[in-house]
N, C-alpha and C positions, 0 to 999 in steps of 0.2 A: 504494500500500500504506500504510493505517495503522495506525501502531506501538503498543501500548499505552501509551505517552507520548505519546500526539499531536502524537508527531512523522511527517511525513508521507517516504517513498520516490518515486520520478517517475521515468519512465522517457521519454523527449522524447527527439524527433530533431532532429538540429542545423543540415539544410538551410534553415531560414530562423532566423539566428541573434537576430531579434528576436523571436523569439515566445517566445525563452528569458529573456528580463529580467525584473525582482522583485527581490525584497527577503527579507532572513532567512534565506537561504539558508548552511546551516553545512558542506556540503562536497557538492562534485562531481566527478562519474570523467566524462572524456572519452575516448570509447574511437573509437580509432584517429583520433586527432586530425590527423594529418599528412593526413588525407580533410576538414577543415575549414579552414571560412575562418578568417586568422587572428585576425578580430575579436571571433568564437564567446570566445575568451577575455579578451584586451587591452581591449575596450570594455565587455564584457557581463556574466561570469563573474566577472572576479576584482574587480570593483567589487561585486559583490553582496554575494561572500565579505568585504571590506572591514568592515562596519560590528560583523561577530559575529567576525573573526577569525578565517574560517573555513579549511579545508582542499582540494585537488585533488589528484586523480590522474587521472595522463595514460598513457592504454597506444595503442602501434600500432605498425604495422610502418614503417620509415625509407620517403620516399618523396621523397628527393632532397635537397640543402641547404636547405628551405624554412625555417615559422615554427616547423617543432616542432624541426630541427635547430637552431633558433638560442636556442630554449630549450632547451636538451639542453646549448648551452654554458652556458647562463646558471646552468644549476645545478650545472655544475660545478665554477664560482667562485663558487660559495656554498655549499657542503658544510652548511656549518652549520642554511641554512633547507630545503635540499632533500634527498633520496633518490634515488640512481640504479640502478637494476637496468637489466643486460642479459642477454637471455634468446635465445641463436643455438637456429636449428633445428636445426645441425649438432649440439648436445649433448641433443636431445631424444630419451629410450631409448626412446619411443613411434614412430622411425622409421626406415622399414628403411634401412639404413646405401649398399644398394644403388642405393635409388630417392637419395638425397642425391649419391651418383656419380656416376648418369646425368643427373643437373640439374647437374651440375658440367661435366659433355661438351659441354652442346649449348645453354647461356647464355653470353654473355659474361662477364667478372671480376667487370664493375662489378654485371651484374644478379644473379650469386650472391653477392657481397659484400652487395649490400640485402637478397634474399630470404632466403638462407640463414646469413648470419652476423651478421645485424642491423646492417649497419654504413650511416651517412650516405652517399651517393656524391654526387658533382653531376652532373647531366644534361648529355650532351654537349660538345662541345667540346673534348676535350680535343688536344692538339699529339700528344703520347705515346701510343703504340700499348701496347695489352695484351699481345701478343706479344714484344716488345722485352724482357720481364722477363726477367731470369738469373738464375737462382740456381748457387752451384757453390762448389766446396771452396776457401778458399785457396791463393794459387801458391808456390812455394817460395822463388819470386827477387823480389825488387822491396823497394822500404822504404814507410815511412810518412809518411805526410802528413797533419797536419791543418786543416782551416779552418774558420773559425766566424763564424757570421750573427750579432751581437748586438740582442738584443731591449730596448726600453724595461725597465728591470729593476722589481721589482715592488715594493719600497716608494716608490720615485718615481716610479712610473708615473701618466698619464692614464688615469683607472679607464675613459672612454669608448672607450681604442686598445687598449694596451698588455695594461692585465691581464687584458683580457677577452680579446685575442685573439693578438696577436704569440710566441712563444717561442725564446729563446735556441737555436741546434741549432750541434752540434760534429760537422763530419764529421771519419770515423779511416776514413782511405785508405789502402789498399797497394799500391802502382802500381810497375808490373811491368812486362815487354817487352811483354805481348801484351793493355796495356790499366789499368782499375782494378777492385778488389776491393773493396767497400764495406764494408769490417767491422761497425762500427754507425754508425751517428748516434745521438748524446745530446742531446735535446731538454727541456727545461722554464721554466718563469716563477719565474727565480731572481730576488733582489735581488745589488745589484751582488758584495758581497762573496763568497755564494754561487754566482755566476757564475763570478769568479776562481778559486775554489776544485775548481769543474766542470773548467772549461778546464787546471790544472797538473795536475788528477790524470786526465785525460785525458790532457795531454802522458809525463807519468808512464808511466802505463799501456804504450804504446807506443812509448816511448825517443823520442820527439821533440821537440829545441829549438829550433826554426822554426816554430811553427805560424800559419799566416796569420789574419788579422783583419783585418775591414773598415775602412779608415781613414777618420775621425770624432771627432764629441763623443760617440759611446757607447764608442769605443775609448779615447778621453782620458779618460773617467769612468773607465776598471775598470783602466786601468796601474799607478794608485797600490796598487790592492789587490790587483795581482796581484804587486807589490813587495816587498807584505806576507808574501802565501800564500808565495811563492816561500822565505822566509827561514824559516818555519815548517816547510814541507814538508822544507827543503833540496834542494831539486829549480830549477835557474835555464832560462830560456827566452829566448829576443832573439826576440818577434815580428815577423813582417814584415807588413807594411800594404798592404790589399787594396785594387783599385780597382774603381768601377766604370764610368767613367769618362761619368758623364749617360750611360750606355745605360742604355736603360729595362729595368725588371725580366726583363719577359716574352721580351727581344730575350736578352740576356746569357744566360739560365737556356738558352734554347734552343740560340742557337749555340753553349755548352759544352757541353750535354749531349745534345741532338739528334741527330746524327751517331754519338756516343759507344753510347748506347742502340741506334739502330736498326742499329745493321753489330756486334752485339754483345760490345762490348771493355768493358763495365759487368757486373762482377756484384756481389750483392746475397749478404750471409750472413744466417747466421739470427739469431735472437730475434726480443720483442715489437716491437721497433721498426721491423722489414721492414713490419710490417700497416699500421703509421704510414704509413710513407714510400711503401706503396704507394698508399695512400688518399691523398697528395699531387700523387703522380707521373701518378694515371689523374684529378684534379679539375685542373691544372694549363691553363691559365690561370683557371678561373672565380675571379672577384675576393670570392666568400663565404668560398672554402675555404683553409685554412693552407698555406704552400709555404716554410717557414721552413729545413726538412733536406731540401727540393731546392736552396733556393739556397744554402745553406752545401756543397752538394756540386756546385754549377757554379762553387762558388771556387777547388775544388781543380784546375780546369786553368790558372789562374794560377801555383797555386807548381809544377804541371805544367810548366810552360814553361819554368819556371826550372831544373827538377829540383830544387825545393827548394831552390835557393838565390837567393831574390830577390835581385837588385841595390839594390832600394829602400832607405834606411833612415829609421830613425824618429824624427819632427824632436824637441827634448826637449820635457817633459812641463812644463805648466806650469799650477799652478790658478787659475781664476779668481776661485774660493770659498774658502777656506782653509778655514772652518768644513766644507764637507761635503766639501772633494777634488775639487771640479768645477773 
């Protein structure tokens, strides 16, 4: 099509992705891009757009952790250069609410979470069964526990790990005779100070002064400024220090939560943060996708064992930096 600006429209298929290369090109729509190779853009498209500054849009439906999931994060940590819309079938008025139902019956989780609520899944493998979910009312007996996975924090982070993909998650447990109750997990890419400040108004929140933490240099970095928070809030805490003792990730998360899950003594309450942790729980082990508020909630069968009161205590605090607290 051309424009009365000689400017010209092109309509091109993207099955061989070098007969799409040139020059001048000021903006391109890849439509259903997660059905393309990822070079279609990384070598091809966005060198072209390069030289005018130009613009893309990317539409399609999720089609596993690939390259369009790993762009989907990359704009997420850049709000500033990018746009996100999501758009689930399930809010579309144009469909019968009935027929959305019965594709809910007779797919699995993971394949109505991609089809029908646009969400990334990763393909296979996972340990965790779909069926194992619970959801169910808080129990009347039991207290609270919290534990928390700490994440590289985001003003010192390695922009290549850290901010691009790890996040702080605080699990808030209520463990009872006949198991645990997972109230939320609070997950985000804090810097350290707002880290501290997550963690006591979490412990707050739930009248807990024990709450576990992984013991480390990222637990040694945030002590000082939970020192701080502690004095401002007025709210004091004695954490106790988590181990994991060289078990590898994948081993620990499972034999805490494995058994827990599948003979059903886990349940899960509501808000937005269940969609999270379920999209964790069913990608678990694949090494693409986040497991940050699964493994902050296979900590809590440590202060489990303890019944919340660890024996452990915490050796003193000492910087090695004076200027930043480290």
């Amino acid at each position: 099509i051309v424009l009365i600006n000689d400017r010209w429209i092109e309509v091109k298929g993207a099955d061989k992705p070098d007969s799409l290369r040139g020059s001048g090109v000021s903006h391109v729509t890849l439509d259903e891009y997660a059905d393309m190779k990822s070079v279609t853009w990384e070598e091809i498209l966005r060198p072209a757009l390069a030289d005018v500054k130009g613009s893309a849009l990317f539409i399609g439906t999720p089609k596993g952790k690939n390259h369009m999931w790993s762009l989907w994060e990359d704009a997420h940590n850049n709000p500033q250069e990018w746009g996100l819309h999501e758009f689930a079938s399930v809010d579309n008025p144009f469909l019968d609410p009935k027929e959305i139902e019965s594709a809910r019956k007779t797919m699995t989780t993971s394949q109505f979470r991609q089809e029908f609520l646009a969400k990334f899944t990763a393909s296979g493998g996972s340990m965790f069964k779909e069926d194992w979910i619970k959801t169910g009312p808080e129990p009347l007996d039991g207290e609270y526990q919290i534990a928390i996975d700490l994440a590289g924090f985001a003003e010192e982070a390695d922009q290549t790990k850290y901010k691009r993909r790890d996040r702080t998650a605080i699990a808030c447990v209520k463990i009872h005779k006949a198991g645990w109750h997972v109230k939320e997990i609070r997950a985000g890419r804090w810097g350290v100070r707002e880290t501290a400040t997550q963690i006591l108004k979490a412990c707050r929140d739930y009248g807990v002064r024990s709450p576990g933490i992984e013991k480390g240099a990222l637990m040694n970095a945030v002590m000082p400024y939970l020192s701080d928070v502690q004095r401002r809030l007025q709210f004091y805490i004695s954490p106790v220090p988590l181990y994991h003792g060289g078990t590898k990730k994948i081993d620990r998360v499972w034999w805490a939560l494995g058994g827990m899950f599948e003979h059903g003594k886990i349940t899960l309450g509501t808000g937005e943060w269940v969609y999270k942790f379920i999209d964790e729980y069913m990608d678990f082990p694949n090494k693409l996708a986040l497991d940050d508020m699964l493994d902050a909630l296979a900590y809590v069968a440590q202060l489990a064992e303890f019944g919340g009161e660890a024996s452990a205590e915490i050796e003193e605090w000492e910087p090695h930096d004076t200027e930043l607290g480290l």
